[in-house]
C-alpha positions, 0 to 999 in steps of 0.5 A: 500500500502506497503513501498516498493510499493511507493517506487517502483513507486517513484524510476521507474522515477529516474531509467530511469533518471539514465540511461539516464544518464549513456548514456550521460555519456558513449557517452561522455566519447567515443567521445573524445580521451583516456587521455583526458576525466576525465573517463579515471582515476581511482582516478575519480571512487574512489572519486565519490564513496566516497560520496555515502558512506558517504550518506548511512552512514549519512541515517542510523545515522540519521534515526536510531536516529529520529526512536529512539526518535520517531520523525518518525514511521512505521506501521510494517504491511507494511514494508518488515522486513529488517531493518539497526538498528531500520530503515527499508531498504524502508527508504534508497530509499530517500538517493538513489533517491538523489545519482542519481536525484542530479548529474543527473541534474547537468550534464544534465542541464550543457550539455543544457547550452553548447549546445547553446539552451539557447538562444532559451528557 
């Protein structure tokens, strides 16, 4: 079994967390009336995207440099063949998972705390 076939099956489960996500999102962002909501700045998309960034840029530093020192090694046969410096693309779907699990749970389990349901859990 290839990398990118772990990773596919690793990522089908964060994919729909992640839209689910988006939706809950969406519908929030609708429900209250414009100017109210933190979605109806644009300094809010800017700065959410500043950490993605600083995420994948950190991965491939240290990726590179754990490959580099051989603390970490892959068969050749079963990577796809893209590599960002010495570490292959199938290593970055890790650093994604975490950009999407993280936050998600975050505002997931916020709504559940609101909601009132914990005082029936």
């Amino acid at each position: 079994m290839s990398y990118l076939e772990v990773n596919f099956f690793f990522l089908l489960p964060v994919a729909a967390i992640g839209v689910l996500w988006r939706y809950l999102l969406t519908q929030e962002a609708n429900a209250v009336p414009y100017g109210s909501s933190r979605f109806d700045f644009p300094e809010y998309f800017t700065w959410r995207r500043l950490p993605i960034v600083l995420l994948l840029v950190l991965t491939a530093i240290f990726d590179n440099v754990m490959i580099g020192v051989g603390l970490v090694g892959y068969d050749p046969d079963t990577l796809l063949g893209v590599y960002i410096g010495i570490a292959p693309i199938e290593d970055f779907a890790y650093s994604i998972a975490a950009l999407i699990l993280l936050p998600a749970t975050w505002y997931l389990l916020r709504r559940r705390r609101n909601s009132g349901l914990e005082t029936y859990a």
